[in-house]
N, C-alpha and C positions, 0 to 999 in steps of 0.2 A: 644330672644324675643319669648314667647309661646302667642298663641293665642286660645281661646276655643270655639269651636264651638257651635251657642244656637240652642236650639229649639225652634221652628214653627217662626221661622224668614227664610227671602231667603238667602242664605248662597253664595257668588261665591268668588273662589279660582283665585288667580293671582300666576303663575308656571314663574318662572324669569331662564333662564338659564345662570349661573356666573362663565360657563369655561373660556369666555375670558380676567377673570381677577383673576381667579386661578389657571389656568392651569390643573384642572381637569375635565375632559371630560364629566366627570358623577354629576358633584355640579350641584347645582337650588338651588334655595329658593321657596319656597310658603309662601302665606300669605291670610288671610280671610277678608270679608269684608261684610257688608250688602248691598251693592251697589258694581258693576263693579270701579266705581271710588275710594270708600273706600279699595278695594282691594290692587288698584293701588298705591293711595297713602302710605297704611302701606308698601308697597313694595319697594317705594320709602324711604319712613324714615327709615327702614333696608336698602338699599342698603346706606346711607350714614353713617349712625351708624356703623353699622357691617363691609362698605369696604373701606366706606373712599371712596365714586365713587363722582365725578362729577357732574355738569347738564349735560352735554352734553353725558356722560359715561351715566347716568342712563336714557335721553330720547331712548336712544340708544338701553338701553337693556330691554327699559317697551315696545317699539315699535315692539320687537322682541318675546313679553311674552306672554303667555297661559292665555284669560282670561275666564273663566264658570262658570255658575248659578250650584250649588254642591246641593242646599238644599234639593231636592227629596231626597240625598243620604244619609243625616244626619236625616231626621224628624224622629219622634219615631214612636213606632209599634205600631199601636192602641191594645190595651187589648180588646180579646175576652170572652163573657159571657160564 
């Protein structure tokens, strides 16, 4: 699943860490959203698409998730005259 980040919309990223169901210490997923809960949710329909997790596996690991307002980081550069 690729997600694109837009401009001049607020942008907040949901950081999922999914070592405890792959055994690598360093896996996450991210995922983008226009709202903290749209975030959530795409992070949700990857964690069940992509791992095959659970309700109770992914309340588990969205409760445990990174969620932030990103979009200061993506808007564009105003063009100087």
């Amino acid at each position: 699943m690729i997600q694109e980040i837009r401009s001049n919309e607020p942008q907040y990223i949901c950081v999922v860490r999914v070592d405890s169901i792959t055994n690598n210490e360093d896996e996450e997923i991210m995922t983008f959203g226009v709202s903290e809960e749209d975030a959530k949710s795409q992070a949700q329909q990857l964690l069940t698409k992509n791992y095959g997790c659970n309700e109770s596996q992914i309340l588990e690991l969205i409760q445990e998730s990174k969620i932030e307002l990103i979009g200061q980081w993506c808007a564009p550069k105003e063009q100087q005259d």
